[in-house]
C-alpha positions in Angstrom: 14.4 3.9 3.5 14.7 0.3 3.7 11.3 -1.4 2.8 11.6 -4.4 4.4 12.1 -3.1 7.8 9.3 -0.3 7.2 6.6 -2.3 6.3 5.1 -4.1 9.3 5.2 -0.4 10.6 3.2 0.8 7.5 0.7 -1.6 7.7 0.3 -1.0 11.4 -0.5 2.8 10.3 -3.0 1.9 7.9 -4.8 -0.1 10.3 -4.4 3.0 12.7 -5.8 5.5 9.9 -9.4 2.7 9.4 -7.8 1.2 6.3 -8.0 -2.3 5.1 -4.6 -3.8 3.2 -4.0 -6.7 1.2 -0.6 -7.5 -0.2 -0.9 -10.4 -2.6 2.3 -12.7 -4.8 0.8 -13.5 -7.6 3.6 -16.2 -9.1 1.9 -17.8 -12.1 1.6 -14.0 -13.6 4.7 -13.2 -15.5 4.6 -9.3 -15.3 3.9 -7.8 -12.2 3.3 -10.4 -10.0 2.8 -8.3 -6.7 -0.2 -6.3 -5.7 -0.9 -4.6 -3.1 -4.7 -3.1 -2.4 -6.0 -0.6 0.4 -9.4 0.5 0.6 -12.0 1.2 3.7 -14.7 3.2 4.8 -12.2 6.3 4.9 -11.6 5.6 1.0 -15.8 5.5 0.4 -16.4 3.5 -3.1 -12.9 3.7 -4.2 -9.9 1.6 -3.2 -5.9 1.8 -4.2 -4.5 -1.2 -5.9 -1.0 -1.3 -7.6 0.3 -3.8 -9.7 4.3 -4.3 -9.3 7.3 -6.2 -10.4 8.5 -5.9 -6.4 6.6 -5.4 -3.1 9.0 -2.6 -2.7 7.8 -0.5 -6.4 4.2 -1.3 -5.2 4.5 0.5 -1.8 6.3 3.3 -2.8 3.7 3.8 -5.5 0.9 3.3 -2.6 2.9 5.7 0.4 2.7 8.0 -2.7 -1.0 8.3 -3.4 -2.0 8.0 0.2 0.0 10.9 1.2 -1.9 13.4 -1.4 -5.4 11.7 0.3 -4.0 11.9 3.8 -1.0 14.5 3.7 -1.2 15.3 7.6 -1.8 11.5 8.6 0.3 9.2 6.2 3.8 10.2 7.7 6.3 7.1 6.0 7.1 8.3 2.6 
């Protein structure tokens, strides 16, 4: 799977599923300097936030843990 063409389609999906995102560059932090977070009504007092050394480590890390919340609605993995 190539990332960079798969995530404007991933957020998109999110959105679709009621989920809020935030992807975040962090460049004054040496070690993992990306972050991604999703959280939302859906995800009720809890959210998903990964800390990364590429957007690419964070999201398959995130498509990951969504897909054992949401197995029949998260379909990129």
């Amino acid at each position: 799977m190539k990332w960079d063409e798969c995530v404007p389609e991933l957020l998109e999906h999110l959105g679709e599923m009621g989920l809020v995102a935030m992807v975040k560059i962090d460049g004054e932090r040496e070690r993992k300097p990306w972050t991604v977070v999703v959280s939302g009504q859906r995800l009720p007092g809890e959210a998903f936030r990964v800390d990364g050394h590429s957007l690419e480590d964070c999201l398959r890390h995130l498509v990951a843990a969504l897909h054992e919340r949401f197995p029949d609605e998260l379909a990129l993995s």
